[in-house]
N, C-alpha and C positions, 0 to 999 in steps of 0.2 A: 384513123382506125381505132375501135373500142379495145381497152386492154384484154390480155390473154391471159390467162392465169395460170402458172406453170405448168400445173399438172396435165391442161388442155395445150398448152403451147409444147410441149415434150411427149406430148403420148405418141407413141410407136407407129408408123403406119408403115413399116416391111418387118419381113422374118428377121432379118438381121438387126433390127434397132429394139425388138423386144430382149430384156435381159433375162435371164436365169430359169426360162421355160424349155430347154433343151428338146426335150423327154417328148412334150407336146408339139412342137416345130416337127422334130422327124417325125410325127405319125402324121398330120396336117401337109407333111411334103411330100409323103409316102402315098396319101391318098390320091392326091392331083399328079404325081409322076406315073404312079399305074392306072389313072384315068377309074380310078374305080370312087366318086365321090358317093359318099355314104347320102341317105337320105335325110336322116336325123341324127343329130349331136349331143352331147350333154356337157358344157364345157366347167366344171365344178372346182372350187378353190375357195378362200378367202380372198374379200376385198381388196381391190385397187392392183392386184397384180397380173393383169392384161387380159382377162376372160373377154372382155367386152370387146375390145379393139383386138385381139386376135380373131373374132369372129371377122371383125370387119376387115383384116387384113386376108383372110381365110375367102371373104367374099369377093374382094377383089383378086384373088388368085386364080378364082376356076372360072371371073368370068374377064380376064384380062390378064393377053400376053407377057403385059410390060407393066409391072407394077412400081408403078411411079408418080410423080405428083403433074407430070406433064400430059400423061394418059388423063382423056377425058372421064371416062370412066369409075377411075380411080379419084380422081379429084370431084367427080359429086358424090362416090361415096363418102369421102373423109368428110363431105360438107352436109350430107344429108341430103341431097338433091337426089339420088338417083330414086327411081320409082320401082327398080327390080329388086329395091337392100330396104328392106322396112325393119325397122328398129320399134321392139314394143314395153313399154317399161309394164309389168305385169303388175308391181306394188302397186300402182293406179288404178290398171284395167285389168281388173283379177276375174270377172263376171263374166257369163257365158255369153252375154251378149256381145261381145266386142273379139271374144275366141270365135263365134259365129260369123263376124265380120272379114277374120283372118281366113276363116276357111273359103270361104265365099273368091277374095281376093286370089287364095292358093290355085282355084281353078282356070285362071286366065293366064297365058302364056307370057314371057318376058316380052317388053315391049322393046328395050335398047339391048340387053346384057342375054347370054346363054343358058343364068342361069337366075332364077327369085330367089332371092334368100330373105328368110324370115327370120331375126335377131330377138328373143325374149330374152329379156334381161328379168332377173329375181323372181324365175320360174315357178319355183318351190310355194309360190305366195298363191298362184291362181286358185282359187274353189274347186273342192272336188268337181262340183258340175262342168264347170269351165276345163276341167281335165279330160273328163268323161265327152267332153263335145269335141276335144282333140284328137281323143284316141285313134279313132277310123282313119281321119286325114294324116296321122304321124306315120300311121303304118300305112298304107297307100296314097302315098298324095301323086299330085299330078307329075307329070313328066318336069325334070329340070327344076324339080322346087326341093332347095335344102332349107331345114329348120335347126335353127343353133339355139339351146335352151342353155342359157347363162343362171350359175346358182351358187349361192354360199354354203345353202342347207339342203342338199344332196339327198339328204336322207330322209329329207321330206317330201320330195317326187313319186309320187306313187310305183310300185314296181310295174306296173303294167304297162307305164310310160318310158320307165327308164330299160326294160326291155326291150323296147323297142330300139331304143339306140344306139350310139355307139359312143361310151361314155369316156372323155381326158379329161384326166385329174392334173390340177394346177397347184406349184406349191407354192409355199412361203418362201418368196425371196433372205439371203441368208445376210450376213451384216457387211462380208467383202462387197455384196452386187447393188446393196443399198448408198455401200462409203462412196466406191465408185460413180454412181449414179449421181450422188449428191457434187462430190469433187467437181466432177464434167459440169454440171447446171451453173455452178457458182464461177466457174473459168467463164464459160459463156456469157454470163450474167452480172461479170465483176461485183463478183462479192466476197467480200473478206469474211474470212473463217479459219478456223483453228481445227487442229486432228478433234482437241477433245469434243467439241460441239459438233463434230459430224457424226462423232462415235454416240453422241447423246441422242441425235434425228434420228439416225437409224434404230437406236432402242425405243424410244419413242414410239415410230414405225409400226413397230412389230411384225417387220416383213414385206411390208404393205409399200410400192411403190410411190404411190399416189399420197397415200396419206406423207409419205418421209418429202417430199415437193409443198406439200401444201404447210408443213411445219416448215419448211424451209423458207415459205413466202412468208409467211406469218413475222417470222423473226426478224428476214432481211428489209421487212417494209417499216416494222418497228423497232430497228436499230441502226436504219441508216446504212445498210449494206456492211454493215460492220459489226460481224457473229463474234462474241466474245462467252467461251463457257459460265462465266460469273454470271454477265448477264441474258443468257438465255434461260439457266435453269430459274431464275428470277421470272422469265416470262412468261415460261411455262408454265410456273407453279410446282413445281419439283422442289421439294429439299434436300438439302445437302445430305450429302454419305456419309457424314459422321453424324448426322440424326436418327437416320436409319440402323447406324450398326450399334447406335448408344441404347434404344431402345428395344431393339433386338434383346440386348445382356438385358435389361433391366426387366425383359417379361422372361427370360429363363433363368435370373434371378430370384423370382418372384415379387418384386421392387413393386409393386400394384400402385403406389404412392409418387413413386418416380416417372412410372410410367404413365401416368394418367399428366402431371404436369407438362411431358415432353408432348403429347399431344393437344394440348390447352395451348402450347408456346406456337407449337404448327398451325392452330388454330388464329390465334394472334396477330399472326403475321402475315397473312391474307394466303398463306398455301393451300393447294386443295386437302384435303382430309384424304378423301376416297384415296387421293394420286398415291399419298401418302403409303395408306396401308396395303396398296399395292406394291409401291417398295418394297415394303418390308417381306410379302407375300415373297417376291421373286428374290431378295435377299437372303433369306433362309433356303428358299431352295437352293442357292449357290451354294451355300455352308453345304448342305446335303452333296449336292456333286464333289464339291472338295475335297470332303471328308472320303468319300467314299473314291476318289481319283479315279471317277465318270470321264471318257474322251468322249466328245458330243459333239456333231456340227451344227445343235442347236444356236443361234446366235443370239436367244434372248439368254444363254447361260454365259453367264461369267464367272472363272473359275478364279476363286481368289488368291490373292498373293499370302506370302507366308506370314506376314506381320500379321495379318487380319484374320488368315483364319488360327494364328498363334492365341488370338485373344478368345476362341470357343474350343479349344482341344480338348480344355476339361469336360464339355458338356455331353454328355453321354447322347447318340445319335438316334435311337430309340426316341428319346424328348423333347427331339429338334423336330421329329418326322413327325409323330403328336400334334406339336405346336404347330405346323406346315399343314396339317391335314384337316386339324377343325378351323385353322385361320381359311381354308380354302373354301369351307363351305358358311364362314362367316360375311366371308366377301361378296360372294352372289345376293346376299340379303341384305348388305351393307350397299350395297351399288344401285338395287332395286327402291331401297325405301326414302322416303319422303319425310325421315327423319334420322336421317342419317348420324349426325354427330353423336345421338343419345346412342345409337346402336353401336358407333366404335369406340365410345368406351365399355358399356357391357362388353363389348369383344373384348376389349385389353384389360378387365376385370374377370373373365372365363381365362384367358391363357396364362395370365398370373396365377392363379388358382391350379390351372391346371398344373404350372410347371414345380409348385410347393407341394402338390401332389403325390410327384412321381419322386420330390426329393434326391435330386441327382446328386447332391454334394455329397450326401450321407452315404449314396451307394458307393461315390466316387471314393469315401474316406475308407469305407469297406474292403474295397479292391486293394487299398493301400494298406490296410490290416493286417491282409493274410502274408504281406512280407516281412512282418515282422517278428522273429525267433521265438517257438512253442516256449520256451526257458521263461522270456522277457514277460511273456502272457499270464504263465503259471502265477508269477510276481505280483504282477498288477492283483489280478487274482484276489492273491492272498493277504494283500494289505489293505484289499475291499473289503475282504474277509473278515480279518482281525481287528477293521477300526471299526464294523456294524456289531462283533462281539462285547470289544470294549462300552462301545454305547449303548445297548440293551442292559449290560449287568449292570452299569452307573447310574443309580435312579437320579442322577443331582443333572447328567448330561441327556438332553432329548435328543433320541434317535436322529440319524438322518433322515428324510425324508426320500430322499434319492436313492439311498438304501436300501430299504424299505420296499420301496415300488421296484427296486434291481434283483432283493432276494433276499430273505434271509438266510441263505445257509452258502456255504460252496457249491453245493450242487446245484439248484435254483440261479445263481451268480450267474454257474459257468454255463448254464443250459442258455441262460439269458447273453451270454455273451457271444455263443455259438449260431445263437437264432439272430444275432447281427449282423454273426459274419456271412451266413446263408438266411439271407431276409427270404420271405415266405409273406408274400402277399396275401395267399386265401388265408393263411392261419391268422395274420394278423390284422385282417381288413375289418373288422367288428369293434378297435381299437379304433381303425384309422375315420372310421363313418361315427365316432362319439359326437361329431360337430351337425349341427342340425343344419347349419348355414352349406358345411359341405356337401351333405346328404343330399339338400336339397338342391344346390348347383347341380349337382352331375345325375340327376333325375329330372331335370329341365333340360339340360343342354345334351348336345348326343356326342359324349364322351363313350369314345369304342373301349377303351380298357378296360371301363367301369361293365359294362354289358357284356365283355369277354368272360371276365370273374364271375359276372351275376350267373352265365350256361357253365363255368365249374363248380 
C-alpha cells in the first residue's frame, strides 16, 4: 500500500472525529434530524479546518443510515468512488463551461444514494459568467440535489449566490484543540516530542488543522521521529526569541545600526527573513495585549511573562501601536515582492525613524519632571540663569551655545522649560521637519501621525 500522508490518513470522516467545529455540527444535525435538508450551502472559514470533509461527512449523513467505514456507501464516498458525491475543485475549473456540465449532470436523478450532492471546493474562484450559469440551478435545482460551496473568501461570492443559501461559518481551531490533536497523532505514530515543539506546530498552524499534521510530518520524517524544540525551530526556519525581542528594543531604540546587523546575522544563517519579521510583527502585538492586560482566546496571542514584558515598561504604548501598524502594512509588501530582503531593511530603516521621531525617552523623562519639587525647578532655573548673565558680560568667556539657543533671559528659559514639560507637537513641528532626509521619509511612507498634524 502507497504511503498516506497524515493530514489524508487522519482526516475526519464522522461528526464526532471533526474537532472544534461545534457551532457547525449542531446546525448540520439539526438539518437531517428535522428532515428539512437545505438545498444549497455555503460552508466558509479558513484553510485545512474541515470545510471539505464536513461536506463529505454531511453527504454521507442524509444519504446513509449508518455512517461508518463498513457502510458501502460511505466508504465510496471517503474514496471518491460514489457517482452521487462529485467533488469539484473550482481553482481549475472556474469557466462556464464545466459549471454547464455540472448543471447538466444536476438534472439526472441519484443513481445508488437519496440524495446528489455537488462539493465545490474554493467557490469564490469561479468567473462571474460561471456564477451567472449557476444562479437559476442553485435556486431551483432538481429534486434531492444539495450543492455545498466550500470557500476561504466568502466575501468574494456574489450576493446573489450567497442569497440563495444557507451560509456556516467555520472557525479557527484555538491552540488547546490543535496540542491535542497533534499529542493523539504522535501517541499513534510513535513519535517523540516535547510540550515546547507542539506549542511551536500549533503556532505555526495558525489554527489550521491540516497544516499543524503536515508540519508535524515534515519534522517527524526529518528528525527521525524524534521532535526536539532546538531542533525543529532549526527546521523550520524560525529564530530564536531572543532575536526577536533583541530587535524589537533596538527598533524602539532607534538603534537603525544595530538593527540592520541583527537582520544581516538572520540573513547569514540560512533563516527565513519574511518568517522573521513576522515574529516580530506578532511579538509586538503581544507587548500590546500585555500591556494593556487584553484576556483573549486568540491562541495566536501570547501574553508575556513579567521578566519580558519588564524589559518595554518604559516604552510608551502609543509607539509600540505606531510601530505594529506600519510594520503591518510593510509586511503585505514585504511578502508580496520579488525582492524582498532590500524591502526589509528599508522597513527596519522607516520604524527606526519612526521610533526617534516620536522620542519616547524624552516624553518618558518629562513625565518624570513634573515630580520633581516647583523649589528644585526655580533653582535649576536660576543658575541657568545667572551663569548665561555671567557669560555675556565676560567678553574674554564665549557664551554657551546651549544657552543661547535655551534663552536669554528667565523668562524665555522658563517658558522654554515649561514647553518641555507640556511638549506641543503642532507648535514645535517646523523645528522637528529642519531634517530634509526626515521630511522627506515621512512624505514617502504613510506615517498616520505625520497626516494627522498635517489636517491640524
Amino acid at each position: 500500500m502507497s504511503y498516506i500522508v497524515l493530514a489524508r490518513k487522519y482526516r475526519p470522516k464522522t461528526f464526532k472525529e471533526v474537532i472544534g467545529q461545534e457551532t457547525p455540527i449542531t446546525i448540520l444535525e439539526s438539518f437531517i434530524s428535522n428532515n428539512s435538508i437545505p438545498h444549497a450551502l455555503i460552508f466558509c472559514g479558513s484553510r485545512g479546518i474541515g470545510k471539505t470533509s464536513m461536506a463529505r461527512i454531511f453527504a454521507k449523513a442524509i444519504n446513509s443510515n449508518e455512517i461508518s467505514e463498513d457502510s458501502d456507501i460511505a466508504s465510496d464516498i471517503d474514496n471518491g468512488k460514489c457517482l452521487d458525491v462529485i467533488e469539484i475543485d473550482a481553482a481549475s475549473n472556474n469557466g462556464v463551461d464545466q459549471i454547464r456540465e455540472v448543471i447538466e449532470i444536476s438534472n439526472y436523478s441519484p443513481i445508488k444514494c437519496s440524495h446528489k450532492v455537488f462539493i465545490i471546493d474554493e467557490v469564490h474562484m469561479l468567473s462571474k459568467a460561471a456564477f451567472n450559469a449557476l444562479l437559476k440551478t442553485l435556486e431551483e435545482p432538481n429534486k434531492n440535489t444539495v450543492f455545498i460551496l466550500a470557500t476561504t473568501e466568502v466575501e468574494k461570492i456574489p450576493l446573489t449566490i450567497s442569497s440563495r443559501c444557507q451560509v456556516i461559518n467555520f472557525k479557527s481551531l484555538n491552540a488547546e484543540k490543535l496540542n491535542n490533536l497533534i499529542e493523539t497523532v504522535c501517541n499513534n505514530e510513535k513519535i517523540i516530542i516535547d510540550n515546547d515543539s507542539i506549542n511551536l506546530i500549533s503556532q505555526e498552524a495558525n489554527g489550521s488543522a491540516r497544516d499543524s499534521l503536515s508540519i508535524l510530518e515534515l519534522l517527524s520524517n526529518s528528525l527521525d521521529s524524534e521532535i526536539s524544540f532546538s531542533e525543529a525551530i532549526k527546521k523550520l526556519g524560525i529564530a530564536p526569541k531572543n532575536k526577536v525581542i533583541e530587535i524589537t528594543k533596538e527598533i524602539l531604540d532607534s538603534n537603525t545600526k544595530k538593527a540592520l546587523e541583527i537582520i544581516s546575522e538572520i540573513r547569514k544563517s540560512g533563516l527565513d527573513s519574511k518568517k522573521f519579521i513576522n515574529q516580530i510583527l506578532y511579538f509586538i502585538r503581544n507587548i500590546i495585549y500585555s500591556k494593556l492586560n487584553v484576556d483573549t482566546e486568540d491562541s495566536s496571542v501570547e501574553i508575556l511573562n513579567d521578566k519580558v514584558l519588564a524589559e518595554f515598561e518604559n516604552y510608551n504604548l502609543h509607539e509600540i501601536e505606531n510601530i505594529f501598524d506600519n510594520l503591518i502594512n510593510s509586511y503585505e509588501k514585504i511578502y508580496k515582492s520579488s525582492n524582498s530582503d532590500v524591502l526589509i531593511e528599508t522597513t527596519i530603516i522607516k520604524l527606526c525613524l519612526i521610533s526617534d521621531y516620536f522620542k519616547i525617552e524624552d516624553l518618558n523623562n518629562n513625565d518624570k519632571s513634573k515630580a520633581v519639587s516647583t523649589d528644585s525647578k526655580k533653582k535649576v532655573k536660576k543658575t541657568k540663569s545667572n551663569n548665561l548673565k555671567k557669560n555675556l558680560l565676560n567678553k574674554d568667556v564665549e557664551p554657551n551655545k546651549s544657552d543661547i539657543i535655551n534663552g536669554s533671559n528667565d523668562t524665555n528659559l522658563e517658558n522654554n522649560e515649561a514647553s518641555h514639560d507640556n511638549f506641543n507637537f503642532k507648535e514645535n513641528k517646523d523645528r522637528l521637519f529642519e531634517s530634509k532626509s526626515i521630511k522627506n521619509l515621512f512624505e514617502n511612507f504613510d506615517c498616520r501621525i505625520l497626516e494627522v498634524e498635517k489636517e491640524n
